[in-house]
ChimeraX commands (.cxc) that place a marker at each C-alpha (Angstrom):
marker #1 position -38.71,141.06,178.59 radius 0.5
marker #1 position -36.35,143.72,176.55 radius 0.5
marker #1 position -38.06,142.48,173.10 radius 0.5
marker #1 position -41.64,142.53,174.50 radius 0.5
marker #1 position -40.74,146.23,176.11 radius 0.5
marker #1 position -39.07,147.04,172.56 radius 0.5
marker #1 position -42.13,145.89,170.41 radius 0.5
marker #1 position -44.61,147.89,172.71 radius 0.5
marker #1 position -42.57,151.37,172.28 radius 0.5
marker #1 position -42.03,150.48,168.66 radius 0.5
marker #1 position -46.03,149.83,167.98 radius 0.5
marker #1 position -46.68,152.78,170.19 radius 0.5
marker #1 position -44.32,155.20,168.21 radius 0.5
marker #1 position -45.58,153.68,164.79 radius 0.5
marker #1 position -49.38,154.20,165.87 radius 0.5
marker #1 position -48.20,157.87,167.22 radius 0.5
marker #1 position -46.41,158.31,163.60 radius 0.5
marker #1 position -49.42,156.90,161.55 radius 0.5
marker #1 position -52.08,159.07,163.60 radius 0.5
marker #1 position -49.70,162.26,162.56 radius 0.5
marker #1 position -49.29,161.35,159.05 radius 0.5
marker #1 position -53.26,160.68,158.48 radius 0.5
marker #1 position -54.44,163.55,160.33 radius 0.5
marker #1 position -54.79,165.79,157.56 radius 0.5
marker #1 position -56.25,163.23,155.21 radius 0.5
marker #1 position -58.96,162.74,157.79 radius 0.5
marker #1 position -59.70,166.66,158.44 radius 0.5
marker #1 position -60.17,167.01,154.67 radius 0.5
marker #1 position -62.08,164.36,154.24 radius 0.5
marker #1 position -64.61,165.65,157.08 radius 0.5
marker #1 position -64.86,169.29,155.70 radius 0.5
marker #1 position -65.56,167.50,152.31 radius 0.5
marker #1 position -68.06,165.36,153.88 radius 0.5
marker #1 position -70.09,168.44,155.95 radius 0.5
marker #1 position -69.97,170.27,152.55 radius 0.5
marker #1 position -71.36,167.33,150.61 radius 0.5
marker #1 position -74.81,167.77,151.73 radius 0.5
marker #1 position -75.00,171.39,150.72 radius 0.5
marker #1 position -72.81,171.30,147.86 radius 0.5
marker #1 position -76.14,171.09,145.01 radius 0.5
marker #1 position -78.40,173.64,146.84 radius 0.5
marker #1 position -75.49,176.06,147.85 radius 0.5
marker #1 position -74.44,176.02,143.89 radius 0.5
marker #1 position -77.76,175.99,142.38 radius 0.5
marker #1 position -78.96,178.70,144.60 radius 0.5
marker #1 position -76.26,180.98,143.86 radius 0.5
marker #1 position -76.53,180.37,140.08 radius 0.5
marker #1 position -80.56,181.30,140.50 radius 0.5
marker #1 position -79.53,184.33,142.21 radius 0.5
marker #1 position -77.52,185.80,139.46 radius 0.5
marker #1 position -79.34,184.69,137.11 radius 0.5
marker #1 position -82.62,186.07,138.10 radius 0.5
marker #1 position -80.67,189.63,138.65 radius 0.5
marker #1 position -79.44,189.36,135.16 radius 0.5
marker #1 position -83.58,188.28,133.93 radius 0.5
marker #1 position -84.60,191.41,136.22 radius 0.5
marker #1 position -82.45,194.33,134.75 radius 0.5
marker #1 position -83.63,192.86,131.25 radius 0.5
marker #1 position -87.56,192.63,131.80 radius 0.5
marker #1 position -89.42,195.67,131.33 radius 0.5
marker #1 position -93.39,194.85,132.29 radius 0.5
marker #1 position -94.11,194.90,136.55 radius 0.5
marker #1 position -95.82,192.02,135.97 radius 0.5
marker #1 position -92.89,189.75,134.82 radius 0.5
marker #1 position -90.80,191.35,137.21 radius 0.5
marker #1 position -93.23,190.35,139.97 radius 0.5
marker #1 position -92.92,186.54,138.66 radius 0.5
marker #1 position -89.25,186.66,138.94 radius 0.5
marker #1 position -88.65,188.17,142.27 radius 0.5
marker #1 position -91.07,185.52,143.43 radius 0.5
marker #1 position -88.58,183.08,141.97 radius 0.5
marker #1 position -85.74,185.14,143.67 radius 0.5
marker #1 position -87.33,185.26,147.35 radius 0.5
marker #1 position -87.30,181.37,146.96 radius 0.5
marker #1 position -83.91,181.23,145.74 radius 0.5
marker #1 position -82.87,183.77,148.83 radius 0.5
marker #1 position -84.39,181.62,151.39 radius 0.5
marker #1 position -82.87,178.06,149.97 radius 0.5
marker #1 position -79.39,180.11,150.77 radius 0.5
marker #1 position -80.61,181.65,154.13 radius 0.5
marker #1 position -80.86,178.09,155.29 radius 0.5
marker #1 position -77.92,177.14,153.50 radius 0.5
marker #1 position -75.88,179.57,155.96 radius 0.5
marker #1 position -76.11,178.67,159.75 radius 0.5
marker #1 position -75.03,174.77,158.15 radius 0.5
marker #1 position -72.44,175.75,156.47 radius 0.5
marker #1 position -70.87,178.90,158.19 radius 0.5
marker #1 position -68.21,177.09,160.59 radius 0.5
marker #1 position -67.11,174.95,157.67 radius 0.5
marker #1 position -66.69,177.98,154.86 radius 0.5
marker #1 position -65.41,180.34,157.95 radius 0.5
marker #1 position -65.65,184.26,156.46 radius 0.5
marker #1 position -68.19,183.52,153.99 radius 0.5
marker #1 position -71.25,184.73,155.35 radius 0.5
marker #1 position -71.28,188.16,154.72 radius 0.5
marker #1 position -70.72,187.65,150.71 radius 0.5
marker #1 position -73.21,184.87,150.87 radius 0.5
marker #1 position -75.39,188.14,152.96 radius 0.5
marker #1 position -75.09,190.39,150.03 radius 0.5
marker #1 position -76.12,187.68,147.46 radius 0.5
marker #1 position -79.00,186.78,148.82 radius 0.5
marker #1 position -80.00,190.83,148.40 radius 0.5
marker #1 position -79.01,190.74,144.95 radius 0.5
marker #1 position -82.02,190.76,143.32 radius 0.5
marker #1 position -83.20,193.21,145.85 radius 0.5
marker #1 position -80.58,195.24,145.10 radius 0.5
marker #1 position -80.99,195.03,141.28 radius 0.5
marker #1 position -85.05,196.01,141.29 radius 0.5
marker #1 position -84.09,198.91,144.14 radius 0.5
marker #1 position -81.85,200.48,141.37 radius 0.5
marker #1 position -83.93,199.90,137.85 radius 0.5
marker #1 position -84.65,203.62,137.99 radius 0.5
marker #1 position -81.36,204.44,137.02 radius 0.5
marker #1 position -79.84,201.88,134.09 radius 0.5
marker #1 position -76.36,202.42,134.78 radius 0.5
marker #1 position -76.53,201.74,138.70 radius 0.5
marker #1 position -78.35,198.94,138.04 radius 0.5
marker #1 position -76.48,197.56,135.25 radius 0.5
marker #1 position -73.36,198.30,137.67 radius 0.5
marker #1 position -75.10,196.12,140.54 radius 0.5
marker #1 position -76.12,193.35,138.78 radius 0.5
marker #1 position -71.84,193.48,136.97 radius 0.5
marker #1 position -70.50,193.43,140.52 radius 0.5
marker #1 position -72.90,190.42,141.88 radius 0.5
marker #1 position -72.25,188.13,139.21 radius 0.5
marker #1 position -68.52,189.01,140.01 radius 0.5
marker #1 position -68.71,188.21,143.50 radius 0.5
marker #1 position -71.37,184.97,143.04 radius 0.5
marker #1 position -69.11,183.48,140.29 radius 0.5
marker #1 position -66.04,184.06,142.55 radius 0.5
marker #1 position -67.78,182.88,145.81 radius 0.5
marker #1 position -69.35,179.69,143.32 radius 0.5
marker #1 position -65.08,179.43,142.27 radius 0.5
marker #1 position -64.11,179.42,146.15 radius 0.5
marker #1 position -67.17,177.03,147.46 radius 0.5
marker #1 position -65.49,174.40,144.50 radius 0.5
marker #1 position -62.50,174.67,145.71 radius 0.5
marker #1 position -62.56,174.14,149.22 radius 0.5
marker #1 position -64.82,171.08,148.26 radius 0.5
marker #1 position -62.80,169.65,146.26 radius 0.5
marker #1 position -59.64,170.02,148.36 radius 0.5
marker #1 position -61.43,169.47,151.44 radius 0.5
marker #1 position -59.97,172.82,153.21 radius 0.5
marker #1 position -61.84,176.00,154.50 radius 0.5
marker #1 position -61.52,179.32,152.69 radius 0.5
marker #1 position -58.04,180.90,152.37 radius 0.5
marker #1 position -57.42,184.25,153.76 radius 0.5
marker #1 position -57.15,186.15,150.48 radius 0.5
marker #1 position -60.03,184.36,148.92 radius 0.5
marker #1 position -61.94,185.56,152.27 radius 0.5
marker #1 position -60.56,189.18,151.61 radius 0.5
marker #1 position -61.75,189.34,148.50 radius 0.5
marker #1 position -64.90,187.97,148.43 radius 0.5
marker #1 position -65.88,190.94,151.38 radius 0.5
marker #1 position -64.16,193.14,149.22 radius 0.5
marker #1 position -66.34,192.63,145.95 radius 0.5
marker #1 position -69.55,192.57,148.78 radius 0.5
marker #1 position -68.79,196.11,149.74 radius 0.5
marker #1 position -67.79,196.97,146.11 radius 0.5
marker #1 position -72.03,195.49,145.69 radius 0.5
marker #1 position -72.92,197.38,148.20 radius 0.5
marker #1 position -71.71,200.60,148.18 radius 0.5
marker #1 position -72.85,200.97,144.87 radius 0.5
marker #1 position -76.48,200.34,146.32 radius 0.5
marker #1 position -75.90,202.57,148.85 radius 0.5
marker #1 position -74.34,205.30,146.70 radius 0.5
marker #1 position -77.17,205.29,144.67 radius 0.5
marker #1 position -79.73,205.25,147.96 radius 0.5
marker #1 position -77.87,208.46,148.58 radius 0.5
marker #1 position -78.16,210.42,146.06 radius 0.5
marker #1 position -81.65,209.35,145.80 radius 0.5
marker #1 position -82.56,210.33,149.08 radius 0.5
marker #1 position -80.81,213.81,148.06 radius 0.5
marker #1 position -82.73,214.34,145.10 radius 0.5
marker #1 position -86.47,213.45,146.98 radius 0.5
marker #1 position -85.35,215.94,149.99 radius 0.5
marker #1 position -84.82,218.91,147.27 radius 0.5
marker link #1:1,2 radius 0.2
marker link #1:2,3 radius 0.2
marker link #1:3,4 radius 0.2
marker link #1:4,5 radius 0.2
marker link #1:5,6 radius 0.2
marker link #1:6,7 radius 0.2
marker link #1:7,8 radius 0.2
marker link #1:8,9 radius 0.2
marker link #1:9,10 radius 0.2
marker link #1:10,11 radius 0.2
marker link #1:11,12 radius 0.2
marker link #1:12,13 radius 0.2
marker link #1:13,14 radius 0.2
marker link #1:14,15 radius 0.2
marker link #1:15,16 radius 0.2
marker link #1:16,17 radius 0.2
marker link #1:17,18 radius 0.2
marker link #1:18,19 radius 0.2
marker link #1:19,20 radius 0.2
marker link #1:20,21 radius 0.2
marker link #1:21,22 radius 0.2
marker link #1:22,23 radius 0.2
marker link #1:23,24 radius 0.2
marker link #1:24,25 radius 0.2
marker link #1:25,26 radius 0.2
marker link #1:26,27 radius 0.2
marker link #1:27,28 radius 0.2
marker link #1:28,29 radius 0.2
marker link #1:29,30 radius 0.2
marker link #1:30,31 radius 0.2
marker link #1:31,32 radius 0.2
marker link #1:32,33 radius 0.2
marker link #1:33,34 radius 0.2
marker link #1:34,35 radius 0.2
marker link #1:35,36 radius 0.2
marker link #1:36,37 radius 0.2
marker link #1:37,38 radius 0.2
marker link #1:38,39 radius 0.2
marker link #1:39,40 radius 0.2
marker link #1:40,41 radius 0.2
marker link #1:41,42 radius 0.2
marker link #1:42,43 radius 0.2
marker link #1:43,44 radius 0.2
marker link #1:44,45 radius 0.2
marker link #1:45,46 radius 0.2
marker link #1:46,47 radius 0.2
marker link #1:47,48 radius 0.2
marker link #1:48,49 radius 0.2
marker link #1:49,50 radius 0.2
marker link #1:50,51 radius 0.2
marker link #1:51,52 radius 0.2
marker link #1:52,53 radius 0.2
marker link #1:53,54 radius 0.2
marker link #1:54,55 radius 0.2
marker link #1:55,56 radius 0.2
marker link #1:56,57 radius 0.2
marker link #1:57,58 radius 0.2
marker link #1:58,59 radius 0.2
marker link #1:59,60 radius 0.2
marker link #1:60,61 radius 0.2
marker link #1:61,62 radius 0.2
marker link #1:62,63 radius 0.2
marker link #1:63,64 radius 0.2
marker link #1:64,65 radius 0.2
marker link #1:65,66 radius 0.2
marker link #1:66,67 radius 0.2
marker link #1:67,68 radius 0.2
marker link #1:68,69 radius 0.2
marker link #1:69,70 radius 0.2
marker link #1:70,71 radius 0.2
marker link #1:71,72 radius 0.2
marker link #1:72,73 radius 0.2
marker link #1:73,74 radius 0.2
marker link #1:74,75 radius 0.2
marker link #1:75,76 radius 0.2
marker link #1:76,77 radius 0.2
marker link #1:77,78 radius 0.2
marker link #1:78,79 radius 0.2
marker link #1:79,80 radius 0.2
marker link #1:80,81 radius 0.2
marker link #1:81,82 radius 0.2
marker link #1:82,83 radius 0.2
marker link #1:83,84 radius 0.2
marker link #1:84,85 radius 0.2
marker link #1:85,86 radius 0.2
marker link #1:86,87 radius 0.2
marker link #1:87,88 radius 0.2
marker link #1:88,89 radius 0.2
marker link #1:89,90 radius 0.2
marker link #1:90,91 radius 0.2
marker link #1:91,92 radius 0.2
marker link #1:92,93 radius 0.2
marker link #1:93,94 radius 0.2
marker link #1:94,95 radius 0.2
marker link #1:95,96 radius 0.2
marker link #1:96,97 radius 0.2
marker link #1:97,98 radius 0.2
marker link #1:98,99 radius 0.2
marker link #1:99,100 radius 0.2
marker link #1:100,101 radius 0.2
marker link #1:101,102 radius 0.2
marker link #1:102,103 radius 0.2
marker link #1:103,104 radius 0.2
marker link #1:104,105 radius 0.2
marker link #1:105,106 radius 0.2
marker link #1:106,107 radius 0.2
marker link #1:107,108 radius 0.2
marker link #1:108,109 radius 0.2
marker link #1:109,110 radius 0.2
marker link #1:110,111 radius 0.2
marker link #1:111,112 radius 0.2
marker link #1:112,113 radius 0.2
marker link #1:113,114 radius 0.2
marker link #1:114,115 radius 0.2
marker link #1:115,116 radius 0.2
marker link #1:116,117 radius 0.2
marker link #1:117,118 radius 0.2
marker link #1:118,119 radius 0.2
marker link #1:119,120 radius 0.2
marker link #1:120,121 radius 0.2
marker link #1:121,122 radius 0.2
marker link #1:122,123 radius 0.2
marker link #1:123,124 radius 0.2
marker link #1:124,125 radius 0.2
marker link #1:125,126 radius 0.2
marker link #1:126,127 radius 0.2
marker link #1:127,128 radius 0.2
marker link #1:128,129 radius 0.2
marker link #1:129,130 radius 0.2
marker link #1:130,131 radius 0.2
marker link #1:131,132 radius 0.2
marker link #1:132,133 radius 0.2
marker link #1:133,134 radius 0.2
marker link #1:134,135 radius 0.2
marker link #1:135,136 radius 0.2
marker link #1:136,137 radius 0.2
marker link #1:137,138 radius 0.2
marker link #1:138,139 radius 0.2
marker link #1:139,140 radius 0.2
marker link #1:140,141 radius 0.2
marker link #1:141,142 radius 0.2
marker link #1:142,143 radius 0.2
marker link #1:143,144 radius 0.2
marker link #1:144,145 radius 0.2
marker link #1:145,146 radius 0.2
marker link #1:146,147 radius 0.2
marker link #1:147,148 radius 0.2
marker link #1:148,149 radius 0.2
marker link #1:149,150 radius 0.2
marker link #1:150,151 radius 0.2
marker link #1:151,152 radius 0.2
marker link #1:152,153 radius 0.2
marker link #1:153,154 radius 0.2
marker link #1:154,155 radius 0.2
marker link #1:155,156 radius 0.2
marker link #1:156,157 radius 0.2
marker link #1:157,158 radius 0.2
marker link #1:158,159 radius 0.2
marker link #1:159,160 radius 0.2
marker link #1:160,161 radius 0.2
marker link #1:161,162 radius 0.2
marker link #1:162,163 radius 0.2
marker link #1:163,164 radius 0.2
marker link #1:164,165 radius 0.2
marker link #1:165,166 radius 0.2
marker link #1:166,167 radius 0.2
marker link #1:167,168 radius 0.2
marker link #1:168,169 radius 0.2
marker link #1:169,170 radius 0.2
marker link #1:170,171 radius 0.2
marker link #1:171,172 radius 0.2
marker link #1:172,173 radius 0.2
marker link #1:173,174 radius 0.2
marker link #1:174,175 radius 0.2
marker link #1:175,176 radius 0.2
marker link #1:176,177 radius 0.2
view
């Protein structure tokens, strides 16, 4: 009766110990898993968007302009889908992945001025290459974003956007004069 109480506790405490042990294993292999459906379009998309921003600030005719930001809008709503799916398993993401998808808005809104827009289109690759750096890694380890890749990705968004806005100011100065 001892040995048969003995064995139970011992399977019990080994089944406890294995559950512990394996837990993490399992939680990275799920966040890999809900990522692994995305992974392609989340990549490719951000790729498109930077590289359509770079195509924009270099074309000079409306009319090839106008054939690229058609290609942008599609590339902008593959990652607006993207988001809801994959917000709770990249946690403090989505306001980055927010400011790339207005990239390319961002970059035609400033092609008056060659040095903002040069300056937007410097500052979006920044923050798609390091958001495209983060995305990899949390795949690949199976983990969620760290806090100071989180704090700098919103960082190098506001560094995107306040140059857009900067330069909506002073706009909107010079047209009320």
């Amino acid at each position: 009766m001892i040995a048969a109480a003995l064995a139970a506790v011992i399977s019990i405490l080994t089944f406890i110990l294995t559950l512990f042990f394996n837990r993490k294993g399992e939680i990275r292999a799920a966040r890999r898993k809900t990522l692994e459906e995305f992974i392609y379009d989340l990549s490719d998309s951000v790729h498109q968007l930077i590289a359509i921003s770079n195509i924009l600030l270099k074309n000079k005719t409306t009319e090839s302009r106008s054939n690229w930001s058609e290609k942008a809008e599609q590339a902008k709503n593959k990652l607006k889908e993207l988001r809801p799916k994959i917000r709770y398993a990249l946690w403090g993401l989505d306001k980055p992945i927010k400011v790339l998808t207005r990239l390319p808005d961002y970059t035609q809104y400033t092609l008056e001025s060659v040095e903002t827009s040069k300056s937007v289109v410097k500052r979006g690759s920044k923050l798609g290459d390091v958001l495209d750096n983060c995305i990899r890694k949390c795949y690949l380890n199976g983990r969620s974003p760290r806090f100071y890749e989180i704090w700098r990705l919103r960082f190098l968004a506001w560094r995107c956007e306040k140059t857009r806005n900067d330069y909506k100011s002073e706009r909107d100065k010079k047209l009320k004069k």
